[in-house]
N, C-alpha and C positions, 0 to 999 in steps of 0.2 A: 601150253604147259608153263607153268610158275617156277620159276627158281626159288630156291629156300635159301632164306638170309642167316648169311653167318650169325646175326644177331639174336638166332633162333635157336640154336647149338649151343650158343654160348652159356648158357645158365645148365642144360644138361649137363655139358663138358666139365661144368666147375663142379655141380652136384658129383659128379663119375668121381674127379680128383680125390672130394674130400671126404666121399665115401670110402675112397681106399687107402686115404691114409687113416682112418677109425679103426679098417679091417685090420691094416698091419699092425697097430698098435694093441690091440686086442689077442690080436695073435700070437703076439711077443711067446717067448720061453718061458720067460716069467715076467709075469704082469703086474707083479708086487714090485721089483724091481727096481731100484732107483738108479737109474747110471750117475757113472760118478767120472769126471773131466779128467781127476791129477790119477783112475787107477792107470798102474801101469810107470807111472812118472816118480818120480825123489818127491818126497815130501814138500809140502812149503816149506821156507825158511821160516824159525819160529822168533818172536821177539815179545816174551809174557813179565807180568808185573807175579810180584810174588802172592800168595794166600798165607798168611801166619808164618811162622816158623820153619813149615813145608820147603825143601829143595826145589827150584826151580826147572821148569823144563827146558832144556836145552838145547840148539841145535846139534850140536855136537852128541847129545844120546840117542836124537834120531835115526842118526847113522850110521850108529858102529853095531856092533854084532849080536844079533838073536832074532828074533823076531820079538814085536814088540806093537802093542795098541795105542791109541790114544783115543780117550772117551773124552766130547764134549756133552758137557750137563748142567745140571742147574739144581738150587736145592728146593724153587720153586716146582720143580717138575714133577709131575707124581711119576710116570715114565721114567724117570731117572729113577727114584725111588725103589720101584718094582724093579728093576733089571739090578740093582745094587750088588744083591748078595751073589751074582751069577760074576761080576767083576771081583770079587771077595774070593770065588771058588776059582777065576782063572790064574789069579794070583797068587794063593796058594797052590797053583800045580806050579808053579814059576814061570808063566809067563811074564814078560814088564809090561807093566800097568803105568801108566800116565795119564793123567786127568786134566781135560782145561775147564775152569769153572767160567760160565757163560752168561752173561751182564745178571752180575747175580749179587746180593749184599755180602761182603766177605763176611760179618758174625754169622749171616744164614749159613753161608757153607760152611763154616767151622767146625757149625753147631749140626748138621745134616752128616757131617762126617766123624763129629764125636758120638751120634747117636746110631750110626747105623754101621760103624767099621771106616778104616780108611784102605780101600787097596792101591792107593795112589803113588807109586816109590817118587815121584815129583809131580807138582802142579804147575801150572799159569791161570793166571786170572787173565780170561780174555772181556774187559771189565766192556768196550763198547761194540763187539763183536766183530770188528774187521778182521782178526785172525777166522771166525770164522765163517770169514768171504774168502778168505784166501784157499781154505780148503775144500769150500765148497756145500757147505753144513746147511741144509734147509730147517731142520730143525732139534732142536735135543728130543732126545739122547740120540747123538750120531756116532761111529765108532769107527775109527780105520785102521785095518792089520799094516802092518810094515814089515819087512823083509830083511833080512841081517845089511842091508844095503842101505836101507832108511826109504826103499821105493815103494808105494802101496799097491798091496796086493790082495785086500778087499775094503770095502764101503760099506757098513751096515749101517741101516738108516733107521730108527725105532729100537725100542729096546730089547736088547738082549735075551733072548729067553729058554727055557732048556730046548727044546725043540732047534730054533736058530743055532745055537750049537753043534747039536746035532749034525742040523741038514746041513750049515754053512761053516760058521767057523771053523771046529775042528779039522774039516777033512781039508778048508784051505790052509788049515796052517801043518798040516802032514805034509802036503802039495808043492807047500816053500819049503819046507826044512829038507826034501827031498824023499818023501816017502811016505 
């Protein structure tokens, strides 16, 4: 009788692993999903360059009280473009609105915001995108709730759309306000 060589196992064993990390990952809640490092944590600290005439975003408004977003975009983006007016409508309910314009030409975005609305109560130009490394932004349009605390309490990765509302935004921000 033969003995069977570990060396024989071995390639099924890893096949087995990486089968099943595909499965779990498939199987997710949701599969659309993007996890996001800082939900749950204070915001990064923010340090932005101005956009025109626009008030600056500040750490100090990350923090204090409401709940409150912060959309990174670009006037490049058509994605930003399409989600726009839905930023337009959450700002007119009053929630705060803050925009980082993301390695983008400041007359572009000027001109992206005198054509389509501005719901931005302050900006930052995050002109080489290390701010958004620091939050963690794969790509625009990204968007993070914050909590009257300044801690994120969701990550929306893509744009904004009535439906995402819907299913996600609102009910998290009923969820933080307490109800």
């Amino acid at each position: 009788m033969s003995k069977v060589s570990p060396l024989t196992i071995l390639p099924l064993a890893i096949f087995a692993a990486i089968a099943g990390l595909f499965y779990a990952g498939v199987h997710r809640s949701d599969p659309d999903a993007l996890p996001s490092a800082i939900k749950g944590t204070p915001a990064p600290v923010v340090a932005f360059e101005p956009l025109g005439a626009k008030p600056v975003i500040t750490d100090a408004q990350l923090r204090e009280g409401g709940i409150k977003l912060v959309n990174f975009w670009a006037s490049w983006c058509a994605p930003c473009r399409a989600e726009h007016p839905n930023l337009i409508e959450m700002a007119r309910q009053g929630l705060t609105v803050y925009g980082v314009n993301y390695k983008d030409d400041p007359g572009n975005a000027l001109g992206f915001l005198e054509e389509l609305g501005d719901p931005f109560e302050a900006i930052g130009v995050d002109r080489n995108g290390r701010q958004a490394i620091e939050w963690g932004v794969a790509a625009v349009p990204e968007t993070f709730f914050l909590d009257e605390t300044g801690k994120v309490i969701l990550r929306f990765a893509g744009p904004i759309t009535q439906r995402a509302l819907e299913r996600d935004i609102w009910p998290a921000i009923r969820e933080a306000k307490g109800g």
